[in-house]
N, C-alpha and C positions, 0 to 999 in steps of 0.2 A: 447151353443157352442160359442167361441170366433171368431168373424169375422175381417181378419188382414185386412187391410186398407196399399194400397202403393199411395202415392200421388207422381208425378213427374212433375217437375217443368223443361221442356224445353228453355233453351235460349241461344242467340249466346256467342260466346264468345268474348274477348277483341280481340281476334288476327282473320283475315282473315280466312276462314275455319275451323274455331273450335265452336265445341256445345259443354253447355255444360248438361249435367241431373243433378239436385239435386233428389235425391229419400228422401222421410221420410214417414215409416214404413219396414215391414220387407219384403225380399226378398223372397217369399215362393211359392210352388203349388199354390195357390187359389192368387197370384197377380201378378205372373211372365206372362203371357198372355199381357196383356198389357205395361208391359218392352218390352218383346219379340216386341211387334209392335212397338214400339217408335224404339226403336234402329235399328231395319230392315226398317224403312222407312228415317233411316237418309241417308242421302249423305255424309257428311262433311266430311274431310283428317282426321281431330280430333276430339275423342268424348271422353269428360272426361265425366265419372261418380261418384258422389259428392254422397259419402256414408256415410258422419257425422252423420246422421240421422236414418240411417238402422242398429236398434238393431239384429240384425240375419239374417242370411237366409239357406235356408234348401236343401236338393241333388239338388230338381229341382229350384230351384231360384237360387243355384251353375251352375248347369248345360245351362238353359240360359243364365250368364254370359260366361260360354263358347263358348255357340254357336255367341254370342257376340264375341268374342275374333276370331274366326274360321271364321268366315263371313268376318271381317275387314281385318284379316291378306291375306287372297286369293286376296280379293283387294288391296291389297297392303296400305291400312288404319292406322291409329294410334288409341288406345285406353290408357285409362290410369284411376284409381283409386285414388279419395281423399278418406282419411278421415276414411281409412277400420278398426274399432273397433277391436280389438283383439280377439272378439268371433267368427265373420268373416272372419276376418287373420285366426283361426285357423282352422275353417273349409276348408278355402283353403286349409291349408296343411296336412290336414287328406287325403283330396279327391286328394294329391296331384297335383291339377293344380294351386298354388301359381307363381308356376317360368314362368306361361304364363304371369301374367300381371306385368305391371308397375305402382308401386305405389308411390305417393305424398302427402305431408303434407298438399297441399293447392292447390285450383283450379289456381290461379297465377302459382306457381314451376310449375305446370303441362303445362300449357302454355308455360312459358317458357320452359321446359326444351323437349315438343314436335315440338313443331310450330317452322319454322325456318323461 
């Protein structure tokens, strides 16, 4: 049996109030538990999440991304997407929740184009 491995790489970012995540492995049941924590224990206005790395993810590694999105937006939060591989994009938009997030080509554009 293959054991998927998600590594995330926590750091501020260049602008006042913003984190950012690099994830690298896939977003799936058996490593979304630990997303789930990191992102629920952040504070910050901005939290980009840096998806270059994350070849797939699957309902529930979808679905903690949402409750990601769900958590920030009640607080009134920004979140925002690098880097989301077209196997990923696509799975958004099977599952329909693509038009929740904001995506960006680069953690930079993401900054800028959140942080004011």
């Amino acid at each position: 049996m293959r054991q998927d491995n998600l590594q995330i790489d926590d750091q501020p970012g260049t602008q006042a109030g913003c984190r950012i995540l690099r994830l690298d492995g896939p977003l799936v049941l058996t490593t979304m538990f630990a997303f789930q924590s990191t992102v629920r224990s952040d504070t910050s206005q901005t939290l980009i999440i840096d998806f270059t790395n994350v070849p797939y993810a699957d309902s529930a590694g979808i679905g903690a991304l949402v409750g990601a999105y769900v958590t920030r937006q009640h607080n009134g939060r920004n979140l925002a997407l690098v880097g989301v591989s077209e196997r990923v994009r696509h799975a958004l938009q099977v599952t329909r929740v693509e038009d929740f997030f904001r995506f960006f080509d680069s953690v930079s554009a993401a900054e800028g184009g959140l942080v004011a």
